[in-house]
C-alpha positions in Angstrom: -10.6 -37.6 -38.2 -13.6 -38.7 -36.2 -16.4 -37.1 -38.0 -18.7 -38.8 -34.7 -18.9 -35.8 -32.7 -19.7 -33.0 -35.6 -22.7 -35.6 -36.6 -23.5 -36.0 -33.3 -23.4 -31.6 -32.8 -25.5 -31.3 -36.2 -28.1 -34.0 -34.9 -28.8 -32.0 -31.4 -29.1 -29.0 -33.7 -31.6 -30.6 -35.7 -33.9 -31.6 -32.8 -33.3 -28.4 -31.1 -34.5 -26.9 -34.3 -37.6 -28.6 -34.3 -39.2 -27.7 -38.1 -37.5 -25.7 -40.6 -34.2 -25.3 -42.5 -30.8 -23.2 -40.9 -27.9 -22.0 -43.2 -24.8 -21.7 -41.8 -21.6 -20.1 -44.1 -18.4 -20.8 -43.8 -16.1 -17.7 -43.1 -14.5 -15.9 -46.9 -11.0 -15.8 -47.6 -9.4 -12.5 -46.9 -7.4 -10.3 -48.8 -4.0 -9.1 -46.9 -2.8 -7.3 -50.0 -2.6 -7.3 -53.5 -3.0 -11.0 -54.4 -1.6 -12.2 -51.2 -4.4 -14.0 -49.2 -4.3 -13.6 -44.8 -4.1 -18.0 -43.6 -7.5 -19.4 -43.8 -9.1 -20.2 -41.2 -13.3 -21.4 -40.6 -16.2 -19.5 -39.6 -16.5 -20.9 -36.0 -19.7 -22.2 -35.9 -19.5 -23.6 -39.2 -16.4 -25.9 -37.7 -17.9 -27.0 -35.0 -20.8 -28.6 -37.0 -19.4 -29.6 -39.9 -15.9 -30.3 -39.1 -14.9 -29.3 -43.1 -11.9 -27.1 -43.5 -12.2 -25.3 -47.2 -13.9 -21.8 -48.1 -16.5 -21.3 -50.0 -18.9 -23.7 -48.5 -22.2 -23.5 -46.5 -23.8 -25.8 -44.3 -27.7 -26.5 -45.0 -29.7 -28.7 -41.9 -33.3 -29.1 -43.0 -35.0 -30.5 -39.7 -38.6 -32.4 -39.4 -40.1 -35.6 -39.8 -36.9 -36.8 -41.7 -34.1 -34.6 -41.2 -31.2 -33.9 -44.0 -27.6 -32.4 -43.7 -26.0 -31.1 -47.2 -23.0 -29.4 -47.9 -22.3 -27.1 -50.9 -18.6 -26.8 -51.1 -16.2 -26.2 -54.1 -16.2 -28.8 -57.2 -13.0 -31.1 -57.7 -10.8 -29.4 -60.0 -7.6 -30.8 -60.4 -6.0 -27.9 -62.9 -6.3 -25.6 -59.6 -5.3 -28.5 -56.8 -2.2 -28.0 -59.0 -1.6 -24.8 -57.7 -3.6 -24.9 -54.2 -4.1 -28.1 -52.9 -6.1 -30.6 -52.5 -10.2 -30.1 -52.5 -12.6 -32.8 -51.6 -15.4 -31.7 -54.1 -19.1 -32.7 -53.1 -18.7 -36.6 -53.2 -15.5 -36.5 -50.8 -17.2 -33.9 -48.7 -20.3 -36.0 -48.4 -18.2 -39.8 -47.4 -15.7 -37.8 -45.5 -17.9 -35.9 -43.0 -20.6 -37.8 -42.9 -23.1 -35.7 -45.0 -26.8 -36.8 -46.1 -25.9 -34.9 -49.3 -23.4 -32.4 -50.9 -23.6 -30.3 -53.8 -21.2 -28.3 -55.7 -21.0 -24.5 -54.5 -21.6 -23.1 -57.9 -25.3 -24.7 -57.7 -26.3 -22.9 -54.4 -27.8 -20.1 -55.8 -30.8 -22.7 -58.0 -30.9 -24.6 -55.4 -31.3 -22.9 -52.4 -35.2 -21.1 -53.3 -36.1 -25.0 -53.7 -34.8 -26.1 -49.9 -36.6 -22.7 -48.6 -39.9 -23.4 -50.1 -42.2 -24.2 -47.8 -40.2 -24.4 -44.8 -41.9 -23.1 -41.7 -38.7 -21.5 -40.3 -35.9 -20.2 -41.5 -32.5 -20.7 -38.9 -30.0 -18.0 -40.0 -27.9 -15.3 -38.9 -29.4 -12.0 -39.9 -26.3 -9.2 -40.0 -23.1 -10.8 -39.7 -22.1 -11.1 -43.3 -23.8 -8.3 -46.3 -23.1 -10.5 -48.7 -24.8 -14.0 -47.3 -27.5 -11.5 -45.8 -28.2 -10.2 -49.8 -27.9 -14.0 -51.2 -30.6 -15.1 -49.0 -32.9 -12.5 -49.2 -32.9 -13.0 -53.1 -34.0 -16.6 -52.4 -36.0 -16.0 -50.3 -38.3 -12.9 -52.8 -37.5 -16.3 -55.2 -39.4 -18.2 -53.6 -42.1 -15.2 -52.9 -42.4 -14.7 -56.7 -43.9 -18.2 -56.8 -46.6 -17.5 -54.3 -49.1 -17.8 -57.4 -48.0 -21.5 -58.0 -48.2 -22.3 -54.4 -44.7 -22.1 -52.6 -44.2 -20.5 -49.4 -41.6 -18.9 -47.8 -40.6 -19.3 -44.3 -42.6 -16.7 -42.1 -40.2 -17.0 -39.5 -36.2 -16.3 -38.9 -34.6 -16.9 -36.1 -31.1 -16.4 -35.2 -29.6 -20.4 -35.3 -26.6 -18.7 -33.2 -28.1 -18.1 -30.0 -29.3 -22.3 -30.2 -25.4 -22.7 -31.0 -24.0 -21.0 -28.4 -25.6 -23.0 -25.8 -24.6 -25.5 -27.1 -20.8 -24.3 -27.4 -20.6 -23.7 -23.7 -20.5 -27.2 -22.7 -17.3 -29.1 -24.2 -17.9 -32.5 -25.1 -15.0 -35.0 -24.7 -13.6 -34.4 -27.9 -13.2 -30.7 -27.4 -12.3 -31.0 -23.9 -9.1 -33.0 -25.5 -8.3 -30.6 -28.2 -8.2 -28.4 -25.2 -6.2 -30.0 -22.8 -3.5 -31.0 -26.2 -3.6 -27.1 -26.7 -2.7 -25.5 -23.5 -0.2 -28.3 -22.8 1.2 -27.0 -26.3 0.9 -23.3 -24.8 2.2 -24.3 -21.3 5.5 -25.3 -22.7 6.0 -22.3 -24.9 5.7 -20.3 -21.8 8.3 -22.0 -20.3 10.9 -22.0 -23.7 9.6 -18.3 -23.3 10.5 -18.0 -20.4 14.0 -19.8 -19.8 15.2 -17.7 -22.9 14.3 -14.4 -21.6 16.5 -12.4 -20.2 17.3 -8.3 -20.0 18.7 -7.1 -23.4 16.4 -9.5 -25.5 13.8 -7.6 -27.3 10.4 -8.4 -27.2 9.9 -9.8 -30.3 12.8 -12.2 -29.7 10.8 -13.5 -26.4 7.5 -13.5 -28.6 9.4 -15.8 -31.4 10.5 -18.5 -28.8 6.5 -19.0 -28.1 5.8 -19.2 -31.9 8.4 -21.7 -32.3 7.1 -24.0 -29.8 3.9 -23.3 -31.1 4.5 -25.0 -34.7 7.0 -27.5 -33.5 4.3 -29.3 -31.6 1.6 -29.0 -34.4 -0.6 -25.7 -33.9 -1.9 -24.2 -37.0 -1.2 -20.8 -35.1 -1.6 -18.8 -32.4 -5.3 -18.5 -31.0 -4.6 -14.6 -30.6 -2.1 -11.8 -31.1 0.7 -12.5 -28.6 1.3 -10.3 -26.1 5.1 -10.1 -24.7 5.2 -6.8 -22.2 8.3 -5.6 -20.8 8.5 -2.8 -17.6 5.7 -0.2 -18.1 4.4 -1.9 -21.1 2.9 -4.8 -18.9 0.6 -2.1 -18.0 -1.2 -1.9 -21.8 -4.1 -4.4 -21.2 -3.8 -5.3 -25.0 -0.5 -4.8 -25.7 1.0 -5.6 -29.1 3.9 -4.2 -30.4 6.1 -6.4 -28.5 9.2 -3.9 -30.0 11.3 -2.6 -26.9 14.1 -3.9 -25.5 13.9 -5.5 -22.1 15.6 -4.4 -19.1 17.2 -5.4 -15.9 15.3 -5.5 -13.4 11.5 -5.5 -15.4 9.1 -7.8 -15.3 8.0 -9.1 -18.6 3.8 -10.2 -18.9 3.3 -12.8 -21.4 -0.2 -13.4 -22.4 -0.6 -15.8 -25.4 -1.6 -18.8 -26.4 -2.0 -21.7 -29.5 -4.7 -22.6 -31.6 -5.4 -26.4 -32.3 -7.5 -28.0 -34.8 -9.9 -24.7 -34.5 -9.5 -24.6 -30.3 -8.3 -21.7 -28.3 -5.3 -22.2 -25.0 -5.1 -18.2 -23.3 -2.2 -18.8 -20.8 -1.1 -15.8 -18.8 2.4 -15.6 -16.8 4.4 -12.4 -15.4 8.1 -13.0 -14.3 11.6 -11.0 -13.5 13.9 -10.2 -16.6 16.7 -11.2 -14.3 15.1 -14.5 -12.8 14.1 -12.7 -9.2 11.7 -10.8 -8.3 12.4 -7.5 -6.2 10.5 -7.1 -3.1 7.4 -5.2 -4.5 7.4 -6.7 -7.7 7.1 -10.0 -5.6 4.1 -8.4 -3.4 2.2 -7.3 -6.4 2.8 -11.0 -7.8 1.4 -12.7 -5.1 -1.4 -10.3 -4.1 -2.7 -11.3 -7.9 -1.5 -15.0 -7.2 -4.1 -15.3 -3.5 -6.7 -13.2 -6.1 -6.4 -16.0 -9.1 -6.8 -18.8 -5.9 -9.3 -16.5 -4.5 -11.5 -16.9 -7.8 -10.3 -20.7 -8.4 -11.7 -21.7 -5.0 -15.7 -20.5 -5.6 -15.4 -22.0 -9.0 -17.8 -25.1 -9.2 -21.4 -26.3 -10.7 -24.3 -24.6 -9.1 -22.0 -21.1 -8.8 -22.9 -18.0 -10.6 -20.3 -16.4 -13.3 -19.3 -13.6 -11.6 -18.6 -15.1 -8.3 -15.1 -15.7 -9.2 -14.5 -12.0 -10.4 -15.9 -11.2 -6.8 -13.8 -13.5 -5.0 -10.9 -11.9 -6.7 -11.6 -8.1 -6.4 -12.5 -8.6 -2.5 -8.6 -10.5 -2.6 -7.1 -7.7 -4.1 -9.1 -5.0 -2.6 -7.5 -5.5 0.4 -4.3 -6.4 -0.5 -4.0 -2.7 -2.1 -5.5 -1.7 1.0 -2.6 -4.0 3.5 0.4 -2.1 0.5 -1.0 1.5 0.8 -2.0 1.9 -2.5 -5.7 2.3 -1.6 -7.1 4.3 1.2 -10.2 3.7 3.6 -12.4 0.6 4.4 -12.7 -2.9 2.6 -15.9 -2.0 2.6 -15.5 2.0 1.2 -13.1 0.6 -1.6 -15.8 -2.1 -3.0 -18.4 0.3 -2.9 -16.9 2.8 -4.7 -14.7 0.9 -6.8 -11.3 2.9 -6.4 -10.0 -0.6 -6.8 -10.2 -0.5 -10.7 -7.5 2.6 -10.9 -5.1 -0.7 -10.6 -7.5 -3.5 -11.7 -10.3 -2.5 -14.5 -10.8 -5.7 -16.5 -13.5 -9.0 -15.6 -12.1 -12.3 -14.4 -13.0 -14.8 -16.7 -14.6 -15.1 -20.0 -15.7 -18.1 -21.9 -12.7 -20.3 -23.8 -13.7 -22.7 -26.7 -13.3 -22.2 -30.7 -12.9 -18.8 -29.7 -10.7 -17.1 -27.2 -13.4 -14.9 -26.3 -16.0 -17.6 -26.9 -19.6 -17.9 -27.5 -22.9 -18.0 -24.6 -24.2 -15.3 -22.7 -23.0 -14.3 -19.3 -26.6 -13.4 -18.1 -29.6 -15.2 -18.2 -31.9 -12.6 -17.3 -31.0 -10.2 -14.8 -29.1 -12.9 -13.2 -25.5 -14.4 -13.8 -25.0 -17.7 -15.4 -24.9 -20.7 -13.9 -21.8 -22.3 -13.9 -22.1 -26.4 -15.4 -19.7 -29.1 -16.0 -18.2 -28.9 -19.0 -17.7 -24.8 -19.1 -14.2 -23.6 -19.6 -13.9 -20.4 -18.4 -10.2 -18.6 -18.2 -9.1 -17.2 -14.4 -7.0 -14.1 -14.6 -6.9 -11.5 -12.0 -4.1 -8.7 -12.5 -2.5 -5.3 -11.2 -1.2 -2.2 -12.9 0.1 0.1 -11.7 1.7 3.6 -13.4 3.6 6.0 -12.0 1.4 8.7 -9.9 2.5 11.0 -7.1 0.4 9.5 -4.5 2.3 5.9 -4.8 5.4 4.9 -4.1 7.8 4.9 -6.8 9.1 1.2 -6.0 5.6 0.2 -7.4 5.7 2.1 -10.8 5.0 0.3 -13.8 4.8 -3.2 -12.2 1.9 -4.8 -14.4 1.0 -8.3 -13.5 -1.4 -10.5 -14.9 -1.9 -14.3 -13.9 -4.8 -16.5 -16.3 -5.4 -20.1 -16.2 -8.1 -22.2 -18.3 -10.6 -23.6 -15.9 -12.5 -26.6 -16.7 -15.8 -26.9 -14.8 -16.0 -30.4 -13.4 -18.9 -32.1 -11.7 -16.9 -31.5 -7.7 -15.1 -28.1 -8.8 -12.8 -27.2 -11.2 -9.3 -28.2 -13.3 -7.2 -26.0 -14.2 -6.0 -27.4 -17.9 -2.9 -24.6 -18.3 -1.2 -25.7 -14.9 1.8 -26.9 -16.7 3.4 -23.7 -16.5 5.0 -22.7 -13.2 3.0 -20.4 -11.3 4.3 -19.4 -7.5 7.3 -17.2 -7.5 9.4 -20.0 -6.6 9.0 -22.3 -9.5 9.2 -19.2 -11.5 12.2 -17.9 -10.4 13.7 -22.0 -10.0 12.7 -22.7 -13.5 14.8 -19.2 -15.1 17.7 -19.8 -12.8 17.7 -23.8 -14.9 17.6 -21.5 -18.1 20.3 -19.7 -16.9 22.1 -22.6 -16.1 21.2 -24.7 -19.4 
């Protein structure tokens, strides 16, 4: 592994910083039940500065004149490698990943009143984790008690999250290919997915052909819960059961996506059961389709964050308006937003180690500015339920679109385009299912 750009990510910290000392914890291992243990997986932030993979370890930046990165991580202990695997130990840790220094675990708790003495600053997370909250706060009355001989605790904390996620909004090039290798993974799951559906296959079947491609090509797992919706279930936002049995003539909405190496694909595709769409299940479609390119188009550096979500609403505004759905003006319907009875969720959110990543959306009372190097998803949809006051050819057709946008320095990419997206690729690439 190229331990380059997590040095790199740890020395922008460290300048960024300024004076004083940030801790940053890995994530605990969780218990599912009993002694059963839920897949382990890093604290985030945590990953994307250190790069290490095991528990019980905490990351220590000391910045200033001469500025130090240590680890404290688990010991070597080959009596439980035996039973768990390998561990790098504190000597490993510190030649692997490029460390200043790295210390065994077990020591943090001496140690850590020593690297908070006398620091101006303290960089830390206050309230995302009790138990690191009540392990620092005893340090730091540690190193209160020895006021007497001289030692002074940090008379600042600041949160060393809100430098991080400014910093996690721009992808380097590293990131930006972890990306691109994990919706390419996620793109062709989607299409296994899809050239396996068909009515009579229950969901969970449909969801198992997207988890197959998913570890076949080397994910670790999927980013989130995968979301197969057949017929009026397409119309449950976060839909997870993914227990019925599909029918002829449904549309089924997939909405899921890998995880690689720590990074997050979120792919979004709605197509017939059958392999063709009816006639308003294909005017639904491409209303949400001229919405997604609506929102694609504005997407560039120098635009604001919710200029896509804008572009899209207007697009499907009026295309409710053209299909009956929605009464009065352009104009009324924005206004008033009678629009979200069939659309009530944002656009885009940020994509990175997280699939609802990091970095504020505002800065101020304005929107952010979009930069190269953002990845923001695209995903415009339309849900209708059954209601007296629509027609009932329309009810329970739920379609969602998302793409991964890539902010580049003319526009944007969209990384997740190796799925089919118009209706006639769709409905091209099912009928080649058919016929495989």
């Amino acid at each position: 592994m190229d331990i380059t750009p997590f040095k790199n990510r740890r020395d922008r910290l460290l300048a960024r910083m300024g004076a004083g000392i940030a801790l940053i914890p890995t994530a605990s291992e969780k218990i599912r039940n009993r002694d059963a243990h839920y897949p382990y997986r890093a604290d985030s932030y945590f990953h994307y500065l250190s790069g290490f993979p095991e528990p019980e370890a905490v990351l220590v930046l000391i910045a200033g004149e001469t500025p130090r990165s240590l680890l404290f991580c688990r010991e070597k202990d080959l009596d439980k490698e035996i039973w768990d695997g390998f561990r790098y130990g504190p000597a490993g840790a510190r030649e692997q990943f490029g460390f200043d220094e790295a210390h065994a675990f077990a020591d943090l708790e001496k140690k850590l009143p020593e690297l908070l003495a006398d620091q101006p600053a303290l960089w830390y997370s206050l309230g995302h984790d009790s138990e690191w909250d009540a392990r620092i706060t005893a340090a730091l009355n540690g190193v209160r008690a020895q006021s007497r001989s001289g030692k002074r605790a940090p008379t600042a904390i600041h949160d060393v999250r809100a430098l991080l996620d400014e910093m996690r909004l721009i992808k380097d090039d590293q990131e930006i290919a972890l990306m691109r290798r994990a919706t390419a993974i996620s793109a062709d799951a989607h299409i296994r997915a899809m050239k396996l559906s068909a009515p009579g296959r229950y969901e969970y079947e449909i969801e198992a052909e997207l988890l197959h491609e998913f570890r076949c090509r080397g994910s670790q797992s999927p980013a989130y819960g995968s979301i197969v919706a057949a017929g009026a279930n397409a119309c449950v936002l976060h839909y997870v059961n993914n227990d019925r049995q599909v029918e002829n003539g449904e549309l089924i909405l997939i909405d899921a996506g890998c995880e690689l190496d720590g990074y997050a694909a979120d792919i979004t595709r709605t197509f017939p059961a059958n392999g063709r769409y009816s006639g308003p299940q294909a005017d639904i479609y491409q209303l949400v389709l001229n919405a997604q390119e609506a929102a694609v188009a504005v997407i560039r550096p120098g635009a604001r964050f919710h200029q896509p979500h804008d572009a899209a609403v207007k697009m499907l505004a009026q295309g409710l308006l053209d299909l009956g759905l929605l009464s009065g003006t352009l104009e009324e319907v924005l206004e008033k937003e009678s629009y979200k009875r069939f659309y009530m969720h944002r656009t885009s959110h940020w994509l990175g180690l997280d699939v609802h990543d990091v970095g504020e959306y505002k800065e101020g009372d304005d929107w952010k500015i979009l930069a190269p190097g953002m990845v923001l998803t695209v995903e415009p949809g339309c849900y209708i339920r059954p209601a007296e006051d629509v027609p009932e050819a329309y009810w329970n057709i739920g379609v969602r679109i998302e793409d991964d946008a890539l902010v580049t320095e003319t526009g944007c990419e969209l990384i997740t385009r190796g799925v089919p997206v118009t209706i006639a690729e769709i409905e091209a690439l099912m009928q080649s299912g058919r016929q495989g």
